[in-house]
C-alpha positions, 0 to 999 in steps of 0.5 A: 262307210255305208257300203261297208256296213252293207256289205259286212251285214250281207256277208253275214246273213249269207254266212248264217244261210249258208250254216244252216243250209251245210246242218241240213242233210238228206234221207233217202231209201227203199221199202221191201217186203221182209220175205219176198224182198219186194219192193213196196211203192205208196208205203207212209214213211214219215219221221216220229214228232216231225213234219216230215213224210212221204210216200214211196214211189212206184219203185219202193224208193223214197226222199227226204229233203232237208232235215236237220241233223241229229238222231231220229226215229223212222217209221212206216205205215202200209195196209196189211204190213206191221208198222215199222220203228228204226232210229236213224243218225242224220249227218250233215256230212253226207245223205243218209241211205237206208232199207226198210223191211217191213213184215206182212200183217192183217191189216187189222193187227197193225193199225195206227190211231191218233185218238186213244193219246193223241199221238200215232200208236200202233194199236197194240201199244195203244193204252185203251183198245182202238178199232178203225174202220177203213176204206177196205171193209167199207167197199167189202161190205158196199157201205155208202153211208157212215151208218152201213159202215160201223155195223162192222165194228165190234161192240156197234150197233146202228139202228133206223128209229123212224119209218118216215125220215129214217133217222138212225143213231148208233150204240157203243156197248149198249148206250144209246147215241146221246152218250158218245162223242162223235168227232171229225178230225179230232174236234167236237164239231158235230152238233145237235142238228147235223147229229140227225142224220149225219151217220147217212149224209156223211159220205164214205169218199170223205173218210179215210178211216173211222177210229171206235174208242168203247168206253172213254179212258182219257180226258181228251174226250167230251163229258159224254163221251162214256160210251165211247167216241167215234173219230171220222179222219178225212182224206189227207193229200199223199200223191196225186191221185183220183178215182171216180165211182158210181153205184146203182142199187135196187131196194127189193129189186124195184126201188132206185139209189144212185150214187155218184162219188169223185175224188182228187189229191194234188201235192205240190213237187216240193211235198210242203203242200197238198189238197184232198177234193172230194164231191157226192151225189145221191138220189133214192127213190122211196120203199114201200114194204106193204103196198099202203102207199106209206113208205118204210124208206123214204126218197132221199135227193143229197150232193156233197162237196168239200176239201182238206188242204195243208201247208208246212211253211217250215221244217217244224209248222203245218197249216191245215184247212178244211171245208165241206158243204151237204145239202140234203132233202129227204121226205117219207110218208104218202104222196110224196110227190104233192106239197106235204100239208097235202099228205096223211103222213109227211116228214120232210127235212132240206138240209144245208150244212157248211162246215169248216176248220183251220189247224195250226201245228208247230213241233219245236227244234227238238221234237220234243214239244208240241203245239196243236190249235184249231178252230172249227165252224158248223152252220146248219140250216133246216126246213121242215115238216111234220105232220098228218091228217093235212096239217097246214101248221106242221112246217117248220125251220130250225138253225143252229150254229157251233163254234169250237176251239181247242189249245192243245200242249204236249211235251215228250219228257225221256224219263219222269219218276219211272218212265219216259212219259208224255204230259198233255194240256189242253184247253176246248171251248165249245159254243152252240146256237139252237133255234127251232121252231114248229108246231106249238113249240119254240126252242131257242138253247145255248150251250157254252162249255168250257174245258180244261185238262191235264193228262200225263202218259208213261209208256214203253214197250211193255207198260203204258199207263194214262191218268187225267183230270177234266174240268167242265163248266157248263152254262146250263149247271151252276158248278164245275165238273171234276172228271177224272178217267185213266187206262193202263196197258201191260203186255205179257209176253211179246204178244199178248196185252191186259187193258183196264180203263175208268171213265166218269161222264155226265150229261146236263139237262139240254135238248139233244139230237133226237129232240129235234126229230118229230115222229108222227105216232097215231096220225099226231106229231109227238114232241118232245120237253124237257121237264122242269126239274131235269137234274144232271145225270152223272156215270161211272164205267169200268172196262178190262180184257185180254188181247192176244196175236199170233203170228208165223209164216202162215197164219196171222190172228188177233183175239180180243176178249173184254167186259164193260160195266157202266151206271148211269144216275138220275138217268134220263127217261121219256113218258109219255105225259098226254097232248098240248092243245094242238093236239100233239103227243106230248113226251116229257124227260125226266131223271130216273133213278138209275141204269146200268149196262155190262156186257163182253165184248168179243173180236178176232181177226184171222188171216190163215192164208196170204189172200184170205181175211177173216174178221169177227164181233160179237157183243153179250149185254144186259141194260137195265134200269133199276127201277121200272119205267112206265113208256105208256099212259095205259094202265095195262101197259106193265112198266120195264127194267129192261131197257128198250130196242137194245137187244142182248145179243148182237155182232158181225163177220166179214170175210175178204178173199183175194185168189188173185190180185185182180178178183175180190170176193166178200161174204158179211153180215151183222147179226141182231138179237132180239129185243123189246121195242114199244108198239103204240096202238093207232094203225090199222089192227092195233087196237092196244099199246104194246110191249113187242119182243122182236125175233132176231136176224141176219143181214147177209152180203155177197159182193164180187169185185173184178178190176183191171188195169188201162195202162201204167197209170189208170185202173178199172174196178166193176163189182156187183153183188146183193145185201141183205141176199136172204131178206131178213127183215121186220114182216110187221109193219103198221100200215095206214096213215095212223101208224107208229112210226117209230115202231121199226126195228131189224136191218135197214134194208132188205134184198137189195141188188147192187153193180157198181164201177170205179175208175181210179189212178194207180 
């Protein structure tokens, strides 16, 4: 009788095995050119709402294996070709064969983005306006930071803030850093600390692309996000595949920057997993502009290892892992190579930061819902020192840790009221651990915040509309916030899109990233408090416009006109409020009464011939406050309603042509208007506090690239080139050890002389 059972349960598990295994069926295919019928190989081919893609092979050919039966859609992506969408029929009965035409594009008009609605649109359908930043126009322009790279993006500007450290932070339509949202992979993992620097220790062999949100327009983001929200995407396996790059430049023609970059992706034959491996390595030496003996570009000594790894144990699941690690030492001032009590003026940072993350993805039977959690950790650690004059007491050390963890719902509903629409919920904790201490002071800060969010999305081919609700506790406010955002697209004609999108932030009275920076003003460290009444401020934004491509046999464009508005209330200010009794510059942050920033942004990309590329930005601002600010203690030092170091003017070009497939030659600059900037009084010849208008530059590169292939697997690139070739930059820099440091502005670099070499799989 056992042996029966036995035997009548194996014959029933092979029976349901085998059912399943005869409801499974094969797509198999190739790609082709839509004109010259070419075939294209290393094209994304990958099924709507599934786990399933691949990648073309060198024939253009591709297979996919063991999908269940029923109606699908197919899509492509491939850099400078217009995304694909083709529903197929899977049959059990037989494999599925089917040719895929897709037709050429810039390679800017076609982009796919998950961060505008969470799901892969292109970005003419998208609901709000999505830039991306890829790895083509990082090696156009010899971008080797983060920093260098979103000068290049319409309605950016990155500015260097301290002449010693070299800490930038970036702009999105006028706002300072504070009020947009930086996220990797999706998740708010960036914090305070790391937030820095992190625009320049990032490096760019991480990142397959940076998606620029202007303006918020969906609850997806953070509560500061009323700037916008910058989205570094990692590098994912897709083929195995490495590449090897080393860069050598020259600062004025005299100075050393190396830097050393190694890239490997390994997927296993069945494709259900797969690994990115990347490392980093940097030395440069320091700048000095005016022979002083202080330096305007400080040394810098950074390496970087990390991964991103996946597993799909299953039809309808994918497991992701990522770690990277960044240790980073940088120092500026004088006498940079004795101890920095030692110095007149030192500002020294050892950086350690680890940061990791684990996402889960399951899609149900249908492909209808969606389930996405995520943990993600980052702890940075930092040793420090600032000061002047042999200061023994301006060490310091300052750790923090940030957790996040986010639940995210989704669920594709085929017509609700009027359309079919796509409902998202989703819940983010977020946790931050602050110790900081230095000099006089002793920060120790914990921010937890909660979230939770509903948004709904009805879209189709000619109409797509979002609308969501927020809600926030903030452990440092006692009620729950209430942010309500949408965006709604409507396309006119084939080509042509109308956009508007409302956004409502706020930002809590908390120590921020540029808290942590310590500027050494007039040989004293300046320190930065908050004040003890600090409320909540609170924004509003509004932003619209028109995009427009056209396209014919001969000529690709895109054309992209769009105004913005933002108020900001009980905005944040800095003054100056005298010395602690160390001595220290003390800055205090109080509520204004208001600000508010508008403007219009300007963007085309035009591509008249096969082998040429044209793209372009520009931005017209005005930021004010309502009220003047005082930024100065001297009584002759008139307050301002214009808002400091954010010049009215500013944008970009970048112009790509290929004569043939193995030559490459790039022309770009970023242009900066002119602005107001503070000047305090202290260094040599600079007797009064000042309010300075800068002139306005541009910052010009030429690079040439020349490649050729080994053999049927292995390329060779050498490139050169020059930035900054007409050496646009600031004339008048303090000097001596009683400097402003923060007294600095235009380009980051000037004539800089660069050659470069890559070797990389094909």
């Amino acid at each position: 009788m056992k042996k029966i059972i036995f035997l009548s349960f194996y014959i029933l598990c092979f029976a349901n095995l085998a059912a399943q295994q005869r409801n499974l069926s094969s797509l198999k295919g190739h790609v082709l050119d839509i004109d010259t019928e070419e075939h294209l190989p290393g094209v994304t081919v990958f099924i709507e709402n599934t786990q399933f893609a691949v990648i073309t092979d060198e024939t253009g050919h591709f297979s996919m294996d063991n999908i269940p039966e029923g109606t699908y859609i197919i899509m492509t992506q491939y850099i400078g070709y217009a995304p694909l969408k083709q529903e197929v029929v899977i049959s059990r009965s037989s494999a599925r064969n089917v040719s895929l035409y897709i037709k050429p594009e810039s390679q800017l008009l076609g982009e796919v983005s998950v961060t505008a609605s969470a799901r892969a649109l292109n970005r003419q359908m998208s609901p709000v306006v999505v830039n991306q930043l890829t790895t083509k126009t990082f090696e156009a322009t010899n971008s080797n930071s983060l920093s260098q790279g979103l000068n290049y993006m319409p309605g950016l500007r990155v500015e260097t803030n301290c002449q010693n450290c070299g800490t930038q932070e970036v702009r999105i339509n006028g706002l300072e850093g504070q009020y947009s949202q930086i996220l990797i992979d999706g998740q708010p993992v960036f914090s305070s600390l790391s937030k820095m620097y992190g625009l320049e220790q990032l490096p760019t062999n991480m990142i397959e692309q940076v998606d620029v949100v202007r303006g918020g327009g969906s609850v997806l983001y953070g509560a500061n996000a009323i700037g916008g929200v910058i989205d570094i995407i990692t590098k994912e396996p897709e083929k195995n595949s490495y590449q090897a790059k080393y860069n050598l430049s020259l600062i004025d023609g005299k100075s050393v920057d190396n830097i050393l970059s190694l890239n490997s992706s390994f997927i296993d034959r069945s494709k259900k997993s797969g690994i990115s491996i990347f490392a980093n390595m940097r030395n440069r030496n320091p700048w000095d502009a005016n022979g002083d003996g202080f330096s305007e570009i400080g040394k810098n000594r950074a390496s970087s290892i990390g991964f991103r790894s996946y597993s799909k144990p299953s039809l309808h699941d994918k497991i992701t892992l990522e770690y990277h690690y960044i240790s980073e030492y940088r120092r500026g001032g004088d006498n940079l190579s004795r101890p920095p009590h030692e110095a007149l003026i030192a500002e020294t940072t050892d950086y350690r930061i680890h940061s990791g993350g684990i996402g889960y993805i399951h899609f149900s039977k249908d492909n209808k819902q969606k389930l996405t959690t995520n943990i993600s950790v980052q702890k940075t650690g930092r040793d420090s020192y600032y000061g002047g004059g042999y200061d023994p007491d301006g060490y310091g050390n300052t750790s923090e840790l940030a957790l996040t963890g986010t639940v995210r719902y989704e669920l594709n509903i085929d017509k609700l009221l009027f359309m079919p629409a796509k409902f998202t919920a989703g819940f983010t904790q977020e946790y931050t651990n602050l110790h900081d201490t230095i000099h006089s002071r002793n920060i120790k800060q914990i921010i937890n915040i909660s979230s939770l969010y509903l948004q709904n999305e009805w879209r189709d081919d000619n109409l797509s509309l979002i609308v969501g609700l927020r809600g926030d506790k903030h452990n440092k406010l006692n009620n729950i916030n209430i942010i309500p955002r949408g965006s709604i697209r409507y396309r006119i004609g084939e080509n042509t899109n109308l956009r508007a999108a409302y956004s409502m932030g706020y930002r809590a009275p908390e120590i921020i990233a540029s808290d942590l920076d310590i500027p050494v003003i007039g040989g004293s460290a300046t320190i930065t408090r908050l004040g003890d009444d600090l409320k909540r401020e609170y924004s509003n934004a509004v932003n619209g416009g028109i995009d427009f491509s056209l396209y014919n046999s001969k000529v690709y464009s895109y054309f992209l006109v769009e105004g913005f508005y933002t108020k900001i209330n009980r905005v944040f200010i800095l003054e100056e409020t005298g010395e602690d009794a160390q001595g220290n510059v003390i800055m205090t942050r109080k509520n204004g009464d208001a600000a508010y920033v508008y403007g219009v942004n300007l963007e085309t990309t035009i591509q008249p011939v096969n082998w040429l590329e044209v793209q372009g930005g520009f931005t017209w601002q005005k930021s004010r406050y309502t009220e003047p600010v005082r930024w100065s203690l001297e009584e002759y030092v008139e307050p301002v309603k214009k808002m400091l170091r954010s010049p009215d003017t500013y944008g970009f070009i970048s112009a790509t042509a290929t004569p043939k497939s193995n030559y490459s030659i790039s022309l770009s600059g970023v242009y900066t208007g002119s602005m107001l900037t503070p000047h305090f009084a202290g260094a040599e010849g600079v007797t009064r506090d000042e309010t300075v208008k800068t002139k306005s530059f541009f910052d010009t590169t030429l690079k040439l690239s020349y490649s050729f292939t080994v053999n049927s697997t292995n390329r060779i690139e050498i490139n050169g080139g020059v930035q900054n070739m007409f050496n646009q930059i600031q004339k008048d820099y303090d000097k001596g050890p009683n400097r402003d440091s923060e007294y600095i502005y235009g380009p980051s670099l000037p004539r800089t002389y660069f050659i470069g070499l890559k070797i990389s799989s094909i």
